[in-house]
N, C-alpha and C positions, 0 to 999 in steps of 0.2 A: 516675359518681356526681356529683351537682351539689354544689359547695364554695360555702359561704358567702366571703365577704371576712372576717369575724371566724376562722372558721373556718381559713383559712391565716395569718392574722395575730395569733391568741390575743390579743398586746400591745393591739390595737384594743379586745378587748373590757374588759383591764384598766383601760384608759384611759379610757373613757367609764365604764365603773363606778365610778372615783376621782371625775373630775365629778360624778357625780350624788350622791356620798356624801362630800365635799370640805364641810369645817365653811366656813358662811356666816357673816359676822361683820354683827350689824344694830345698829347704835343708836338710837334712838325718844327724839326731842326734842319733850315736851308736857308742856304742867303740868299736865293732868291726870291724878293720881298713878294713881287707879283703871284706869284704859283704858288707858295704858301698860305697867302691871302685867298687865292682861290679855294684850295683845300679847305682852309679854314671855315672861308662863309659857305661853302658846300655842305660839309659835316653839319656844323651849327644850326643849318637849316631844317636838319632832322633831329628832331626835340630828345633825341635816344646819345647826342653826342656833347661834349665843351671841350674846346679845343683852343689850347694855348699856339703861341710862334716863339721861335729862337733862329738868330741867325748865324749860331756857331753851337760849338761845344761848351764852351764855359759858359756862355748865355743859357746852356739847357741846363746843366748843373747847377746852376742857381735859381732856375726856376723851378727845378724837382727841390731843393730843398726849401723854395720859401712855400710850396704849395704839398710838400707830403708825398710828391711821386704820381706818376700817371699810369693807368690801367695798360696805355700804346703808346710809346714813341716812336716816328716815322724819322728816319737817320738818313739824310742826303749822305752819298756814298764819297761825291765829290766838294764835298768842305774848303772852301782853303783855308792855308792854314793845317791841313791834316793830311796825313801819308797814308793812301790804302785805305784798312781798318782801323787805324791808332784812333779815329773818332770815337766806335763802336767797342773800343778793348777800353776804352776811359767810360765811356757811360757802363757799361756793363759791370768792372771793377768797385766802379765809386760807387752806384745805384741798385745797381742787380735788379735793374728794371726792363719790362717786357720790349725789343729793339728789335726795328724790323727796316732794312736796308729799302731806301725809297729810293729811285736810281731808274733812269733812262740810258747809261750807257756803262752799269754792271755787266760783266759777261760771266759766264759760267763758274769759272774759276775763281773768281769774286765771290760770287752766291753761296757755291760750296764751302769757303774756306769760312765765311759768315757766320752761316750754319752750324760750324764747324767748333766755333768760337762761341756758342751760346745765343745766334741770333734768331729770333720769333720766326723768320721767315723774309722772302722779297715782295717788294710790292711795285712793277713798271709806275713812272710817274703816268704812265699813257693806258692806264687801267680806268676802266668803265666806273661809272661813283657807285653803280648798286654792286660791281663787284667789289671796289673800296671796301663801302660799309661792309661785306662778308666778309673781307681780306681782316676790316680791324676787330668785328667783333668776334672770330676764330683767335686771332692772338690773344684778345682779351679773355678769352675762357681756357689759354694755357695751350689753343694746338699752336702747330706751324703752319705756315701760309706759304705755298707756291702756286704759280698757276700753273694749270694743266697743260695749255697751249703755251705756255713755256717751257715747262718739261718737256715736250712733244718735240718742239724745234729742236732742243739741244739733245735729245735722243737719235733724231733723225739726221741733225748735220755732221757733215764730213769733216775730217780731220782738216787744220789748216794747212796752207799749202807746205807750210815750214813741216809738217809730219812730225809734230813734238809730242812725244809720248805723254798717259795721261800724268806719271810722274812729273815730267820735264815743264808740264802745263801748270801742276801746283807749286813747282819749284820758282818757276817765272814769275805766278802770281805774288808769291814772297818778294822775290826782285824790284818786283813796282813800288812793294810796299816799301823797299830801302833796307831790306834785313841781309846781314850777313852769313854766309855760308854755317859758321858756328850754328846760330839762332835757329837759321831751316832747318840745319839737323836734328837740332832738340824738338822741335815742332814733330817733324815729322818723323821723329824716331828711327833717323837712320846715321851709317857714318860720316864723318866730316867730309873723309876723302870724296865718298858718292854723289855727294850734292857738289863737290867742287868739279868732277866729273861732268855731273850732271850740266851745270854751267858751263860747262864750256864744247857739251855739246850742242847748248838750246844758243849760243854766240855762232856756232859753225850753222848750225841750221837757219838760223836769222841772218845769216851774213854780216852779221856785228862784230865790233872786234873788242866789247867788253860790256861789263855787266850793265853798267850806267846806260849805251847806246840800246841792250838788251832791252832793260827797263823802256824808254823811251819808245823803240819803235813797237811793242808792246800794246802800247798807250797808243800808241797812233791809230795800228791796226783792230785796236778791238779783242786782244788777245789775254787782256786784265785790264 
């Protein structure tokens, strides 16, 4: 008679049953009251999640420290009050908790640089709840979360019209964020002069005539 491995070892099967039925603890940092709210009694609905709200940064930081920290926190990328990542470089610094970029108008260079910084992964606010619940319970066991059909767009799409090389694309993304040519350098481990270079070809190819206007039409287009 053929024996399963569950089957001599019952305990396996309790085990992976506890995993999968093991409360997930999520916190959802957005000031938008409504869409939070909806996350929230989404999640909660399935008995496997509890799920806090905060409507800023320092709202989350005090609620990770009066409750001990959360298995997932879900990080609006667009905060106010916050520049770029400084949301997600403050939770991660102070918490060194699992942070996963929740965002409907992240673009690529965003997500990378995330990533990049220690983030869990992105999650479209315009994601499916059963793929949510996999998006949070993969963070919650230590992987990274992107989707595939996101990978796939930004694999498949064309260079923007500007032709900003993939350097000149992270160098921008720094821009949005307000960092100075100094700062990108160190980041990205190169010389001062190159990134000031850099800038001032991704100004000629935008048709801007400085970093600030850079930054901005950026933002507009979709380009960080």
């Amino acid at each position: 008679m053929n024996r399963t491995l569950s089957d001599m070892h019952p305990a396996l099967d309790e085990a992976a049953e506890l995993a999968r039925t093991a409360t997930i603890s999520v916190l959802v940092v957005d000031d938008h009251l409504m869409l939070a709210e909806t996350v929230a009694a989404t999640l909660s609905a399935v008995a496997a999640y509890r799920v806090d709200m905060a409507g800023n940064v320092d709202a989350a930081l005090a609620r990770i420290a009066a409750t001990g920290g959360y298995d997932v926190v879900l990080l609006d990328y667009s905060l106010p009050g916050t520049e770029g990542l400084e949301g997600l470089r403050r939770l991660m610094d102070q918490t060194g908790q699992r942070v996963a970029i929740f965002s409907g108008v992240a673009t690529w260079p965003v997500v990378e640089r995330a990533i990049a910084l220690g983030a869990k992964g992105f999650i479209p606010k315009t994601l499916p709840v059963k793929s949510l619940e996999h998006a949070i319970r993969l963070i919650a066991e230590g992987e990274t979360y992107i989707p595939f059909d996101y990978l796939q767009k930004v694999l498949m799409k064309e260079q923007p019209d500007a032709s900003l090389k993939p350097r000149e694309l992270r160098v921008l993304a720094f821009l949005c964020e307000g960092r100075q040519n100094k700062e990108i350098a160190h980041e990205l481990g190169l010389n001062e002069v190159i990134v000031k270079a850099d800038v001032k070809s991704i100004c000629r190819k935008l048709g801007v005539r400085n970093r600030t206007e850079a930054a901005l039409m950026a933002r507009r287009e979709g380009l960080c």
